[in-house]
Structure formats: structure tokens, C-alpha cells
C-alpha positions, 0 to 999 in steps of 0.5 A: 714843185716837181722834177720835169718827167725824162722824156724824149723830144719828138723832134730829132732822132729818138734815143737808143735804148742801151742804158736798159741793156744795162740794166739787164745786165746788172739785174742779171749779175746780182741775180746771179750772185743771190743764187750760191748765196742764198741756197745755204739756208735751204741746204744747211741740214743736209750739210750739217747731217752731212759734215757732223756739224752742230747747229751754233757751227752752221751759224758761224758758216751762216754768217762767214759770208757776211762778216767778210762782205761786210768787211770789205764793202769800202775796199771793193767799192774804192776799188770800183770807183778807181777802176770802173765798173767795167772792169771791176765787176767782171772780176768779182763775178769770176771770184764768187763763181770759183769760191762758190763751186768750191763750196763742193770741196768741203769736207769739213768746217774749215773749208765751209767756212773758208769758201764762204768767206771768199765769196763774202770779199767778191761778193762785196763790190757788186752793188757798189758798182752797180749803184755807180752805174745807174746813177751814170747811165740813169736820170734822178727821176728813174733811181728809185725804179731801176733801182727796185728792179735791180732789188727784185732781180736780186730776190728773184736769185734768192727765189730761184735758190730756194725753190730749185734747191728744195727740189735738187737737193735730193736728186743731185746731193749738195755738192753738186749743186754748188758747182752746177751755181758756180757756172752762170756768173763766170759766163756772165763775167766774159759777156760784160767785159766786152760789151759794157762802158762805164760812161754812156758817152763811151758806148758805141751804141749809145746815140746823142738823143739817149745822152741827153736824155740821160743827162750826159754829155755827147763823147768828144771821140764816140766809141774811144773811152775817155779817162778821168780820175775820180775825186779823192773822197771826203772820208772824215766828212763821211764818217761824221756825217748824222745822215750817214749815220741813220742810212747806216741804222736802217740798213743794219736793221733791215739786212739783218731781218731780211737775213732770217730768211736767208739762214734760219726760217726754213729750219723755223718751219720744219722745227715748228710746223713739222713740214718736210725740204719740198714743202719747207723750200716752197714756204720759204720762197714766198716771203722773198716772192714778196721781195721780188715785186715789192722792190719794183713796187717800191721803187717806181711809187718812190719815183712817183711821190718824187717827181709829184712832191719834190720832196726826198723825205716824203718818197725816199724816207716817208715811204720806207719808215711807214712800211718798215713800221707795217713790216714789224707789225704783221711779224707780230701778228703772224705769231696768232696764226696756226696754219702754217701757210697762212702764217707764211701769208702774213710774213709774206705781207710784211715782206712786201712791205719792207722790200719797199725800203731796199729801192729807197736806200739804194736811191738815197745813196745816189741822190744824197752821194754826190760824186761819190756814190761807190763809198756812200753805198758801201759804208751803208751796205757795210753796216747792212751787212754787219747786221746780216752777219750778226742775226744768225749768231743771235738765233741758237742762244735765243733758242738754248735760252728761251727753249723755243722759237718765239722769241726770235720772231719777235725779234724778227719784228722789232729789227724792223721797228728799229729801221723805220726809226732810223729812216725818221731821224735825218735830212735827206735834202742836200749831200751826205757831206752837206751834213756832218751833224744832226739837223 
């Protein structure tokens, strides 16, 4: 049994093509937002020498960002879910831009850590709202590939970051650079506003054809927004929820190892290869390459296995256990490896493999949210962030104990052993709240 493919009738209008103008924009804005947060890992020497800062201070500023993004991910999500997209988004795009810029202020701890943790509570609602969106202006049988190319326009952000740090850092100091990745989003913010509507059936630009397809119903008043309050979400049946649980676990594991690129692996690389910022932003850019074409990979083969199979478990769980689980032993054996760059090759590797995981979550949390998607994705993205926030303080007691690197590249290895168990252990049939128990 399979999903019927999404396609337009040949009798009739064609249908417009706004819900993809959507889509760019909402890659855009989480490419945005990758940018300011990101570029820390590759700059966190120069403001340590700069500030005065030790290694375990830069692990707090590390993981500032995350404690408060994961802190928040409920209350910016109910946020987006009570006031739409349209308006919600913009606002946290203008808040991460000036907390971002801010960053250039810093003369010390206190403001480092400040500007991260205001960029962590607006940065939170982002893909919260942008899981809301797709699921309305996208059918079940595109989630998994809108939702990759969303996770590589994320990665994209993080490449840029990494690359073009590396390279400015020196010309334009780290300052600077903070304010010159604080414009963009503010911008972006303005533009979004004034074009977007969070149902198709509200945008002038969207013809009856694209509303079918899509599977909305034709406005009533076509360009007039209608209001609807959302339903009260079931909190309890969330929380008790054995599904919710496990989607809860794998993205805890997976956040935390994709963290390691974001905070130490490039001081990994100058500490045990001896390479200097140039070479050292390259390196780094190319597991999160990975990322970028592994998302798009990941989710349109989700899709596929879908549509042929009819089965979540098979192309939403079965694919990200499996690759998650080759993610772990690729870290493992890039240990054996003394070239530096055929090392980073076969972390690379690994990376695509786990980048397949990210479109998968983001799909089951609108395959399996029912009406309320926004406070689904943001419990599991709260607990992917808990885990992005915890690894980097992890990594300078490891160090002081161990006396080198070894260890945290297997602990590296063994986060994404943990997340493809996780993604084994529920049923993906039915509604986060159709299973408050393990089934």
C-alpha cells in the first residue's frame, strides 16, 4: 500500500507555485540564523586570547546559546502556534540579528554570555514555526524532502560560517564580523512580514489548483486572512507519550554530536594536527558540507521509501536507526587515520550519514503531531538542545582527565550509537497522543 504521488491534473489551471517561494524563504531564514551561531566554534580562540578567557569559561559561552534555546523551545513554539508564523518569525529573526551584533560589544564574560543567551530564546521559535509552515503549505508525501532541504539551508548557514570566518577573521578581527552577520536577518524579517500568510488559502498568490494540491481548502474570501483559534494542546498526553519519548532520545543524541562541530572540532584540529585558522575553517566546513547534501538525500529517500512502502517505520525510523548506527562506526574508525584530511574524509562520511536523521525527525513530528505540531517539534527540539548545550561542557573535564582527545571522539561515536537506538524503540503509526505508553 502506497501514498498516491501529489500530482496536478492535466485538466484545469495548473497550479501556482507559491508553497516553493515559501520554502525558500524559510531555508533562507534558518540559513540565516546558522550563520551568527555557528561562527563561535571557529572564532573561540581569538576571543579567548582576546578576552583573557580559559578554555571551561569559552564552554559555558558555548553552550549559553543552547541552554536558553532549549529553555525556551515550548514557549516560542506556543507562541508561533497562537500568533502564526507570519508574525512570530519575523520577530525572532529582528531579536537574534541585534543579539547576534551585540556579540561586538563584549568586553568580557558577562556580556559574551548574555548576547548568547538572547540569541538562544529567539533563536528557539524558529523551526517550530517553520515545522507549522510546511506541514500547511506542503502534502504528507513531500515532509521528508522539504523538510531535508530545509536541514541543508540550515547546514549551508553553518558552512558559510565556518568557511568565511576562517577567512575574515584576520582581515576584520571578530568584532566586526558579529555585526556584519547581524544584518541579513533583520532584512529578511521585513520582506517575510509583508509577503507571507501562514494558510495558502489566504495568499493572494495561491490559485485553487496549488490549494488542491496541496490539500487545503479554497479561501472563502481569497486574499482576506481568516482567524482561527488553534486547539488547546493535550500537555499531559504529550508528556506521557512512550513515542515522544524516544523522538525525544534520538534528537538529544543526535544534537549533541552534530554540537561537536559547532564548538570544539575545530580546536580538536589545531590541538592534534597542528594546522593553523585557514586550513582548520576548511576542515571544519566539510563535515557540515555533509550535512548540507545529506539532508536533501535523506529526506527525499525518506519520501521515497514512503510513498513505496507506506510504512513510517520503515522511511522515517528504519533509515535514520541505520544511518545513525553507520555514523557511529565511521567516528570509530577515523581514530586509525593519521592524515589529517583523510581523517576529516571519514568523519565526513559519517556526517552524511547522520544528516539523513535530521529530515526524518523534522517529518515524524508532523506525521505523527496531528493539530499540534508547533508543541511536538518543540519538546523534541528542546531535548535536541539539552544535549547540544550539555556536550561542550562535557569535553574540557574529559580533557583535564584523560590528558587528550581520544576519549571525546569516542564519545563522539557512541551519541550516535545512542540515537539510532532510540529511533528502534516506538511505533510511528498514529498520533504522538494515539500512544501515551510503549507499544
Amino acid at each position: 500500500m502506497g501514498f498516491p504521488s501529489p500530482v496536478a491534473s492535466e485538466a484545469g489551471p495548473q497550479p501556482t507555485r507559491v508553497r516553493y517561494l515559501v520554502l525558500a524563504f524559510l531555508c533562507l531564514a534558518a540559513m540565516l540564523a546558522y550563520i551568527p551561531r555557528n561562527c563561535l566554534g571557529v572564532a573561540e580562540e581569538d576571543i579567548r586570547s582576546d578576552l583573557g578567557l580559559s578554555k571551561g569559561k569559552m564552554s559555558l559561552v558555548m553552550s549559553a546559546f543552547f541552554i536558553t534555546y532549549a529553555a525556551f523551545q515550548i514557549p516560542t513554539g506556543w507562541l508561533g502556534h497562537v500568533w502564526g508564523t507570519r508574525r512570530a518569525l519575523p520577530l525572532f529573526a529582528t531579536l537574534w540579528s541585534v543579539a547576534g551584533g551585540l556579540v561586538s560589544l563584549a568586553a568580557g564574560m558577562p556580556m559574551l554570555l548574555m548576547t548568547r543567551l538572547g540569541m538562544g530564546v529567539a533563536q528557539a521559535g524558529i523551526f517550530p514555526c517553520t515545522t507549522s509552515s510546511l506541514a500547511k503549505w506542503f502534502p504528507a508525501t513531500r515532509r521528508g524532502l522539504v523538510s531535508g532541504l530545509l536541514g541543508s539551508c540550515m547546514q549551508l548557514g553553518a558552512v558559510v560560517a565556518a568557511i568565511l570566518t576562517g577567512f575574515l577573521l584576520g582581515p576584520l578581527g571578530w568584532r566586526w564580523l558579529f555585526v556584519l552577520y547581524a544584518v541579513p536577518g533583520i532584512a529578511w524579517a521585513v520582506w517575510f512580514f509583508v509577503w507571507f500568510r501562514d494558510r495558502p488559502e489566504d495568499h493572494p498568490g495561491v490559485n485553487a489548483a496549488e490549494q488542491a494540491l496541496i490539500g487545503r481548502p479554497q479561501a472563502t474570501h481569497p486574499g482576506q486572512e481568516a482567524t482561527s483559534r488553534p486547539e488547546p494542546t493535550p500537555w499531559i498526553a504529550l508528556f506521557t507519550s512512550w513515542a515522544m519519548l524516544c523522538i525525544c532520545g534520538q534528537q538529544l543524541f543526535r544534537a549533541a554530536g552534530y554540537m561537536f562541530y559547532g564548538s570544539w572540532f575545530t580546536t580538536f584540529l589545531k590541538e592534534t594536527r597542528g594546522i593553523g585558522n585557514e586550513e582548520a575553517g576548511v576542515l571544519t566546513s566539510l563535515p557540515i558540507w555533509a550535512y548540507v547534501i545529506g539532508s536533501g538525500v535523506g529526506g527525499q529517500v525518506s519520501d521515497w521509501i514512503l510513498v513505496r512502502t507506506g510504512s513510517r517505520r520503515l522511511g522515517r525510523q528504519g533509515l535514520s536507526a541505520a544511518t545513525s548506527l553507520a555514523c557511529a562506526l565511521l567516528i570509530v574508525g577515523s581514530y586509525y587515520v593519521q592524515n589529517v584530511w583523510l581523517a576529516v574524509l571519514v568523519i565526513t562520511a559519517g556526517s552524511f550519514c547522520a544528516a539523513i536523521g535530521g529530515p526524518c525527525a523534522y517529518a515524524i513530528t508532523i506525521d505523527m503531531g496531528g493539530k499540534h505540531v508547533p508543541p511536538v517539534f518543540s519538546t523534541m527540539n528542546m531535548s535536541g538542545n539539552i544535549g547540544a548545550a550539555v556536550f561542550p561542557l562535557l569535553v574540557p573535564p574529559l580533557l583535564a582527565a584523560t590528558g587528550n582527545w581520544d576519549a571525546v571522539l569516542f564519545l563522539f561515536a557512541g551519541i550516535y550509537l545512542a540515537a539510532g537506538l532510540f529511533w528502534m524503540l516506538f511505533d510511528s503509526n498514529g498520533t504522538i497522543f494515539d500512544r501515551p505508553r510503549p507499544a
